[in-house]
C-alpha positions as CSV (number, residue, x, y, z in Angstrom):
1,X,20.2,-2.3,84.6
2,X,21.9,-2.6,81.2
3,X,24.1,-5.4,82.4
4,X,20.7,-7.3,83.7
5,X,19.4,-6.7,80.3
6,X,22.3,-7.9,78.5
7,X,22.7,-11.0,80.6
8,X,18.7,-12.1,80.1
9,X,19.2,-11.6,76.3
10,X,22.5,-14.0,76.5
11,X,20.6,-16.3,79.0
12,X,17.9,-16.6,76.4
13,X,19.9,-17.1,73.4
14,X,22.0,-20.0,74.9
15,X,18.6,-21.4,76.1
16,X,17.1,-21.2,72.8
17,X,20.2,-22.5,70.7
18,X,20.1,-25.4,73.2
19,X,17.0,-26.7,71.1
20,X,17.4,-25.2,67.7
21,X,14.9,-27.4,66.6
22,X,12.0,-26.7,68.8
23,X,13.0,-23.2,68.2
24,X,13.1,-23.2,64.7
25,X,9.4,-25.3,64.4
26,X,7.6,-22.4,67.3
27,X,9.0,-19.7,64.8
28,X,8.2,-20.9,61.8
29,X,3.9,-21.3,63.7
30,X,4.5,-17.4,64.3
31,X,5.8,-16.8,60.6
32,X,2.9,-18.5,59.2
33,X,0.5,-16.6,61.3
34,X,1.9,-13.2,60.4
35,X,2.5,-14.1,57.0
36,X,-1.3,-14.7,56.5
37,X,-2.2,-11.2,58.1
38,X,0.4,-9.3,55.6
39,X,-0.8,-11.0,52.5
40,X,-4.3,-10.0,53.5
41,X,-4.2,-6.3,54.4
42,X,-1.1,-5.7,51.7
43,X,-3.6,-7.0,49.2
44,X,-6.5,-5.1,50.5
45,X,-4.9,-2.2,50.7
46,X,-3.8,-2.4,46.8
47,X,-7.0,-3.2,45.7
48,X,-8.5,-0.1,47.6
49,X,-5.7,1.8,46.0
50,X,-7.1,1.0,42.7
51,X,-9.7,3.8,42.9
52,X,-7.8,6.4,44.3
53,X,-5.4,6.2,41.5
54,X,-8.4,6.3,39.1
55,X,-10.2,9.6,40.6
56,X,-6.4,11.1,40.3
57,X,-6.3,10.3,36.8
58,X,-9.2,12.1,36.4
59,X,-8.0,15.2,37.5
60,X,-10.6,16.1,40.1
61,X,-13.2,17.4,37.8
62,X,-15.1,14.2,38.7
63,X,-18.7,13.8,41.1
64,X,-20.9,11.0,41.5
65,X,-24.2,11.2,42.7
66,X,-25.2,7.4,44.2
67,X,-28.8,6.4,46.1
68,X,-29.1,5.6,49.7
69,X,-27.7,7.5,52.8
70,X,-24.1,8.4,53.5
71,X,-23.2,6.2,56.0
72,X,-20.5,3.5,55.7
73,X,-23.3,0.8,55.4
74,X,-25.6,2.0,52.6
75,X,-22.7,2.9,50.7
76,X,-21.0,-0.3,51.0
77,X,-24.6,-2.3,50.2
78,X,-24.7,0.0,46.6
79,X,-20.9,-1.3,45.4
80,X,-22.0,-5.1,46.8
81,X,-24.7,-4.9,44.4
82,X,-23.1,-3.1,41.4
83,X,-20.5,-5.7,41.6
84,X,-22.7,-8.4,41.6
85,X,-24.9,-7.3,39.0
86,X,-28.1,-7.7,40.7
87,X,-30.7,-5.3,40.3
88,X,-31.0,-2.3,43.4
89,X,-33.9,-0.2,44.2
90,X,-32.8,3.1,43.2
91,X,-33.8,6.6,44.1
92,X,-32.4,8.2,42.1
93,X,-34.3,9.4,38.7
94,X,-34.1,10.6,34.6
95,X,-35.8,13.7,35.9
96,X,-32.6,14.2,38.6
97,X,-30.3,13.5,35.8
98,X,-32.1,16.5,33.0
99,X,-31.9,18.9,36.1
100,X,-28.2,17.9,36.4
101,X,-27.6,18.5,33.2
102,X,-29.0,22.2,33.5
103,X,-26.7,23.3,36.4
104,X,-24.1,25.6,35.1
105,X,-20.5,24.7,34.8
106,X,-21.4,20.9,34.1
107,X,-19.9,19.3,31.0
108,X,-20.9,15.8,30.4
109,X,-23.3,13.7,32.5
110,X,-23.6,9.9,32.6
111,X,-26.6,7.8,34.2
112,X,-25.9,4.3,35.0
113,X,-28.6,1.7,34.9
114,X,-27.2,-1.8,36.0
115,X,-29.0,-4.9,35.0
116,X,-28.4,-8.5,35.7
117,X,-29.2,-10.8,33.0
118,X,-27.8,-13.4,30.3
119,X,-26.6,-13.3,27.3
120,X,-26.1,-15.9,24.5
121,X,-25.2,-16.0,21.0
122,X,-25.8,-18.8,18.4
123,X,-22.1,-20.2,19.6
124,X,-22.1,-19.7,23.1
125,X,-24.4,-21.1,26.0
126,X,-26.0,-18.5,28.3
127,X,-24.3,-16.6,30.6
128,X,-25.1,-14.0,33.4
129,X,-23.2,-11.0,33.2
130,X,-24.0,-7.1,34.2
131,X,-25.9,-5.1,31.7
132,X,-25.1,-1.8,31.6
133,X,-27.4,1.0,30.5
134,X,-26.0,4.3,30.0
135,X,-26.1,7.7,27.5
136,X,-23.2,8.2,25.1
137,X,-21.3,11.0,27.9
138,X,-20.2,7.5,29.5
139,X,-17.0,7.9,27.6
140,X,-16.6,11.7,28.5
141,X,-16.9,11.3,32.7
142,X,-15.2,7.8,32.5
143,X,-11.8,6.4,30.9
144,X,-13.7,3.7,28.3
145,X,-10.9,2.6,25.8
146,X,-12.4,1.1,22.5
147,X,-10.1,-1.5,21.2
148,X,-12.8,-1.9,17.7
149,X,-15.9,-0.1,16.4
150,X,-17.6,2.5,18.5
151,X,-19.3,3.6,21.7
152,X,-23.0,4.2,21.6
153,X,-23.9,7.2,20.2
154,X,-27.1,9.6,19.4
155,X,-27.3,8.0,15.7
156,X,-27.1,4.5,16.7
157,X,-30.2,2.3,16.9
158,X,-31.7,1.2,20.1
159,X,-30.4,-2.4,20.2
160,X,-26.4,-2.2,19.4
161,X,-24.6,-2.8,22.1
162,X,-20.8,-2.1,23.0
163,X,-19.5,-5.7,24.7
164,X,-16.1,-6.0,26.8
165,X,-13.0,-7.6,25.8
166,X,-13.6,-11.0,27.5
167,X,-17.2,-11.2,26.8
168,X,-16.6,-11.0,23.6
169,X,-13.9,-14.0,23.6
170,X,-16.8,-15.5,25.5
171,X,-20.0,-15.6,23.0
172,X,-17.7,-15.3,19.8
173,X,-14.5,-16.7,20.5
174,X,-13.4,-13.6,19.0
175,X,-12.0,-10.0,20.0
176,X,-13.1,-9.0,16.9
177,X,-16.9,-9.0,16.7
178,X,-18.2,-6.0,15.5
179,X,-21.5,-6.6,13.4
180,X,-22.2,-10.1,15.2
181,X,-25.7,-10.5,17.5
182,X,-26.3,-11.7,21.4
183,X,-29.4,-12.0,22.7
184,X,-30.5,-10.5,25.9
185,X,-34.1,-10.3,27.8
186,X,-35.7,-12.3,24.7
187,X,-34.1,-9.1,22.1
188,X,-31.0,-9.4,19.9
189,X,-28.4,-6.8,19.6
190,X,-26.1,-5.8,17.5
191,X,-22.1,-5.5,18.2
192,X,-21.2,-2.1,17.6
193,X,-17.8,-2.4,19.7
194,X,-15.6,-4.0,21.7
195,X,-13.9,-2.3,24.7
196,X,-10.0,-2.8,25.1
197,X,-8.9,-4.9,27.9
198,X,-9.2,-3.6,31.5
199,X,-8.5,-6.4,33.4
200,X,-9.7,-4.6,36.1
201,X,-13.4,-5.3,38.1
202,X,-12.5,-2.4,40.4
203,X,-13.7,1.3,39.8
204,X,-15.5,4.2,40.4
205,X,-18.3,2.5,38.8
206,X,-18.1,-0.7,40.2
207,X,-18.7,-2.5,37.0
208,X,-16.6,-5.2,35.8
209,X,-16.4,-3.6,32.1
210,X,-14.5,-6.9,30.2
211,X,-17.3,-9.1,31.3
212,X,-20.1,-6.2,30.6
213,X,-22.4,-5.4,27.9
214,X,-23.4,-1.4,27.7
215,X,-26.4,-0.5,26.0
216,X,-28.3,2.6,25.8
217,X,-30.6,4.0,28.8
218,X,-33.8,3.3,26.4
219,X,-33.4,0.3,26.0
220,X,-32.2,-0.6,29.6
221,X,-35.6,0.7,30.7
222,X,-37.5,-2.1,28.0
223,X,-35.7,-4.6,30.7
224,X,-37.5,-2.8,33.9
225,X,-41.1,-2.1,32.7
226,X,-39.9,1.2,31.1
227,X,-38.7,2.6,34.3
228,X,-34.8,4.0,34.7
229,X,-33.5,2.5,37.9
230,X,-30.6,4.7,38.0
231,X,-27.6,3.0,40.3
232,X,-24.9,6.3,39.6
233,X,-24.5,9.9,37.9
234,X,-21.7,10.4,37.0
235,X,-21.2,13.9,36.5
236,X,-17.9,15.9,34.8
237,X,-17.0,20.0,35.7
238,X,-15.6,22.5,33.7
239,X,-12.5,22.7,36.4
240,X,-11.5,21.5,40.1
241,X,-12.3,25.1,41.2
242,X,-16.0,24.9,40.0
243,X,-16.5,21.4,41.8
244,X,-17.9,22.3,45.4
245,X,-19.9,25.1,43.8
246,X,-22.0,22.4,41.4
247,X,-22.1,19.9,44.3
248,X,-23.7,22.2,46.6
249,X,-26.3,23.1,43.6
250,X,-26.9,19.6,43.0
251,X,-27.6,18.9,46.2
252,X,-29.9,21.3,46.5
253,X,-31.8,20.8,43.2
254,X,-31.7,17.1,44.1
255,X,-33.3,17.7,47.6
256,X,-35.9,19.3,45.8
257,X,-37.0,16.6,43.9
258,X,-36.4,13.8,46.4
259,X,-39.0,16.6,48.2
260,X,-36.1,17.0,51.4
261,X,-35.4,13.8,51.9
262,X,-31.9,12.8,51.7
263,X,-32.0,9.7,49.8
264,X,-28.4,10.3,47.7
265,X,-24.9,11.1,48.2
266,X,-22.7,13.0,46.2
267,X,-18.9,11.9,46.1
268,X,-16.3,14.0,44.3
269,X,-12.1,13.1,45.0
270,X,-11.2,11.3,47.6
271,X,-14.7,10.7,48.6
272,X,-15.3,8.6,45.6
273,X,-12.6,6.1,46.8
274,X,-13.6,5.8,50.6
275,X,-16.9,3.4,49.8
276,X,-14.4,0.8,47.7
277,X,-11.7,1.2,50.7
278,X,-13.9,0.6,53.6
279,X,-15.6,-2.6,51.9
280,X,-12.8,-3.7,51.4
281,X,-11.3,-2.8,54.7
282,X,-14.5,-4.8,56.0
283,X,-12.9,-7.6,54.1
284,X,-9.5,-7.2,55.3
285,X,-10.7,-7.1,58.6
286,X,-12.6,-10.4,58.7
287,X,-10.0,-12.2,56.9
288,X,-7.3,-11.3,59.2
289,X,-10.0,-12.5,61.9
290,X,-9.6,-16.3,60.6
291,X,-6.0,-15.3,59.8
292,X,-5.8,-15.2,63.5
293,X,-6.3,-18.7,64.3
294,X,-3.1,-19.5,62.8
295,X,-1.6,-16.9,65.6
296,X,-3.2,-18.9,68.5
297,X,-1.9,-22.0,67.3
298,X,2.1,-20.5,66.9
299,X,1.6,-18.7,70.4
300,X,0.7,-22.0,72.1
301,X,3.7,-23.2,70.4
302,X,5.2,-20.5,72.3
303,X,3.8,-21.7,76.0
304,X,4.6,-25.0,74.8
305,X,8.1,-24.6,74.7
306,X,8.6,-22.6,77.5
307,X,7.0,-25.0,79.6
308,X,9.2,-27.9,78.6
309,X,11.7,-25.0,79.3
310,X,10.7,-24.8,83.1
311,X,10.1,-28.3,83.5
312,X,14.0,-28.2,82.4
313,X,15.1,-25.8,83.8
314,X,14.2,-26.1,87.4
315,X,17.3,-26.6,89.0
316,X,18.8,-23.5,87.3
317,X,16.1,-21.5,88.3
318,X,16.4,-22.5,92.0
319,X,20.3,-21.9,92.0
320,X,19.0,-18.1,90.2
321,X,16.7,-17.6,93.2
322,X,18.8,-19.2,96.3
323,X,21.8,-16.6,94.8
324,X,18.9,-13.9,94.7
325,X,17.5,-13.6,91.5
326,X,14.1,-11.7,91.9
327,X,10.4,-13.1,90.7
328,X,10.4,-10.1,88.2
329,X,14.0,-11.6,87.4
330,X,12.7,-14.7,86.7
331,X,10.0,-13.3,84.7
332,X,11.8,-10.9,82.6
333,X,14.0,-14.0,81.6
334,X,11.2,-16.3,80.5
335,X,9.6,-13.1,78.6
336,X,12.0,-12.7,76.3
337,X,12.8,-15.8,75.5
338,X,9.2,-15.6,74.3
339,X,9.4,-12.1,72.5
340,X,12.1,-13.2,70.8
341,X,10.7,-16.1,69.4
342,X,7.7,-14.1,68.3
343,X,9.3,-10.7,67.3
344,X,11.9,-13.5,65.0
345,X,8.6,-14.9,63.8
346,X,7.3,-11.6,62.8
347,X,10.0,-10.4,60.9
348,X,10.2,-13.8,58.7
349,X,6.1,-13.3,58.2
350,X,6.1,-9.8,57.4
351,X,9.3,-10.2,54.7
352,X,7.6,-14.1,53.9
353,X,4.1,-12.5,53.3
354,X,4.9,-9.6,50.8
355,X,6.8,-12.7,48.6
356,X,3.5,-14.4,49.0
357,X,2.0,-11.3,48.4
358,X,3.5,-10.3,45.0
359,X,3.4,-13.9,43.8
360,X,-0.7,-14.0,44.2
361,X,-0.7,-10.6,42.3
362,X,1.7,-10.9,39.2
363,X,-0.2,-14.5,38.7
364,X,-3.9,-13.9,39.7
365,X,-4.3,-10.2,40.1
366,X,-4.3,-6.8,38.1
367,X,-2.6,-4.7,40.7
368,X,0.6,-5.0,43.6
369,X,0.1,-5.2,47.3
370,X,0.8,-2.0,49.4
371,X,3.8,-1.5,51.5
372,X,2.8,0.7,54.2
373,X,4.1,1.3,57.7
374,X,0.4,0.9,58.9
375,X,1.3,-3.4,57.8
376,X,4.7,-2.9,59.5
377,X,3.2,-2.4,62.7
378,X,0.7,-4.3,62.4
379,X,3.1,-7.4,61.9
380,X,5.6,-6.7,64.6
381,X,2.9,-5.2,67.2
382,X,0.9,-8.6,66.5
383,X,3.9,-10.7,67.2
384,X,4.7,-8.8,69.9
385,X,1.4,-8.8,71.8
386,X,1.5,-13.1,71.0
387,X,5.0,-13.4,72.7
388,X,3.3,-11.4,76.1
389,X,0.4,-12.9,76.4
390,X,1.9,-16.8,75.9
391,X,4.5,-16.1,78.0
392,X,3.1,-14.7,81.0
393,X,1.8,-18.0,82.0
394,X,5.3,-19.7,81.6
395,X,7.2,-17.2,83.4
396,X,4.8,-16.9,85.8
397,X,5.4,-20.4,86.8
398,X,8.8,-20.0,87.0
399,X,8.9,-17.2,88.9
400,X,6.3,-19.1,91.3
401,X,9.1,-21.8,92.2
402,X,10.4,-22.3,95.8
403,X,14.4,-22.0,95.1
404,X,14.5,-25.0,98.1
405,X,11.9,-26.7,96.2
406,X,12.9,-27.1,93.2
407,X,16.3,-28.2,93.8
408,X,14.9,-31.0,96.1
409,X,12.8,-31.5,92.9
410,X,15.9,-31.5,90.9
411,X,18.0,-34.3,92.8
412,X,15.2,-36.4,93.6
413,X,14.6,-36.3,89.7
414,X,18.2,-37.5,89.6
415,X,17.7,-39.6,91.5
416,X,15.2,-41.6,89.6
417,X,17.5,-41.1,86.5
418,X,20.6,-43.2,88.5
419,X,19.2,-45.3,90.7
């Protein structure tokens, strides 16, 4: 069996050296095709990474309570709109956040009011950005760095505002514009801060803090007909060993005032990560769908060749079966001619995409792909399964030929070609 083996792999590296170029152009469709699904799902998984590393920081001492159901869908819908700064019905209430703020063992609770709007200065034209609406604790439950000024605080007056890094560059052309005015919703407000650089859209809170402005929760509710459309809680514990204890009284108080209905979700650890991951998971997932394409088109490339390869190859495979070479003989060969050119093309894709991979994130991005055995397999199962299915066809062909046949096939071909 060995020696079978090891004679099909000779067989079908002679065959393919024969045509090193046709080779060479069918691997190069499969590296393109894998190298497109590795860039995607390395680049997903980094950017669903992002939060996880965040919660750590935190050092589990973290909840957030969020509206809508637990499943995957409502969940996913609430981090869509956060991100995109629309406004979101909300369940969630001021009077949920007081009674949160009664429940022993809490330290520091933050509503978050999200508001889409525009802003404009006297320099600057317009420009839609997400309005955040908050209490001063925002800076106790969350990692806010201040690169000038302040945060909002209990002494400040209702229309200062805190602004991030970029949107600051944005209306004043400055990084420094503490004391200068916006206007937002038809009121002006005064620059108290400027948050440090995050260059990152991706967190817990799903708010894109160097493009935001954060005001306080009273004046947030000016903007919605005086109402608090609360879009997250975030709440901070005394220690990890007190978390599950608070949750469970949350919930409870919470399912009290939402009178038993179960119109929230509390997240705490690795909870708090699994919305971002599976949204962008979903995304993952339907990129590597049009991904695929390029895999159909580098597995016909695949067929392609071996068909030329039969076509070529018939009077060798009559000699194969007059000598008696089996149809599973035959088949075997063709096979892995095809896996190799597809298990060759995986490899190159896999190593090809990280390169691509890294490139898109040092020059576009604020965090590095994942490696992961989960994108290892992925890549070399995929190629694998293309090689199998193109090259049943082929080989089934082959094995299909009359050994008689295709010899008199052969010399009457010669024939033709002499005479």
């Amino acid at each position: 069996m060995q020696l079978l083996v090891g004679h099909h792999l000779a067989n079908a590296y002679e065959s393919l050296r024969s045509n090193r170029m046709r080779t060479a152009l069918t691997v190069i469709g499969m590296t393109i095709g894998i190298s497109s699904i590795v860039v995607i799902m390395s680049l997903s998984a980094g950017a669903a990474q992002i939060v996880s590393n965040q919660v750590d920081q935190l050092g589990g001492t973290i909840a957030v309570v969020r509206p809508g159901t637990p499943d995957r869908e409502s969940q996913i819908n609430t981090i869509t709109a956060n991100l995109s700064g629309g406004d979101m019905t909300s369940s969630l209430t001021e009077k949920d956040v007081k009674d949160i703020k009664n429940i022993d063992h809490v330290t520091a609770v933050a509503p978050i009011m999200v508001l889409g709007g525009s802003v404009s200065s006297d320099s600057s034209k317009p420009r839609n950005i997400q309005i955040i609406a908050t209490e001063p604790a925002m800076t106790d439950v969350t990692t806010i760095p201040i690169s000038e000024g302040q945060f909002i605080g209990t002494v400040t007056n209702d229309d200062t505002a805190v602004i991030g890094h970029q949107l600051s560059i944005d209306l004043f052309g400055t990084d420094t514009s503490v004391g200068r005015t916006f206007t937002t919703h038809g009121v002006q407000f005064t620059v108290i801060g400027v948050l440090k650089r995050q260059k990152n859209p991706i967190n817990l809170n799903n708010v894109d803090f160097d493009h935001a402005a954060i005001i306080n929760l009273k004046s947030g509710k000016t903007f919605n007909q005086g109402i608090a459309s609360i879009q997250q809680i975030n709440i901070r514990v005394t220690s990890t060993d007190k978390l599950p204890a608070v949750q469970q009284q949350i919930n409870e108080q919470l399912m009290r005032n939402h009178r038993g209905e179960k119109d929230f979700v509390i997240l705490s650890d690795g909870d708090l990560a699994r919305p971002s991951a599976e949204l962008f998971s979903t995304v993952s997932a339907s990129l590597t769908a049009v991904a695929g394409i390029s895999l159909v088109v580098g597995g016909i490339g695949i067929m392609n060749i071996l068909l030329v390869g039969v076509t070529e190859r018939t009077r060798e495979i009559g000699i194969r079966k007059a000598i008696g070479a089996s149809n599973a003989h035959i088949v075997w060969q063709f096979l892995i001619e095809s896996l190799a050119m597809s298990l060759a093309g995986g490899i190159a894709g896999y190593f090809f995409g990280y390169i691509v991979a890294f490139t898109i994130a040092r020059s576009f991005l604020t965090f590095d792909p994942v490696f992961g055995w989960s994108i290892v397999g992925a890549a070399l199962g995929t190629s694998l399964v293309v090689g199998l299915l193109f090259g049943l066809y082929p080989a089934y062909l082959a094995a299909r030929k009359d050994p008689i046949e295709a010899l008199r096939q052969f010399h009457k071909f010669i024939a033709r070609v002499l005479f």
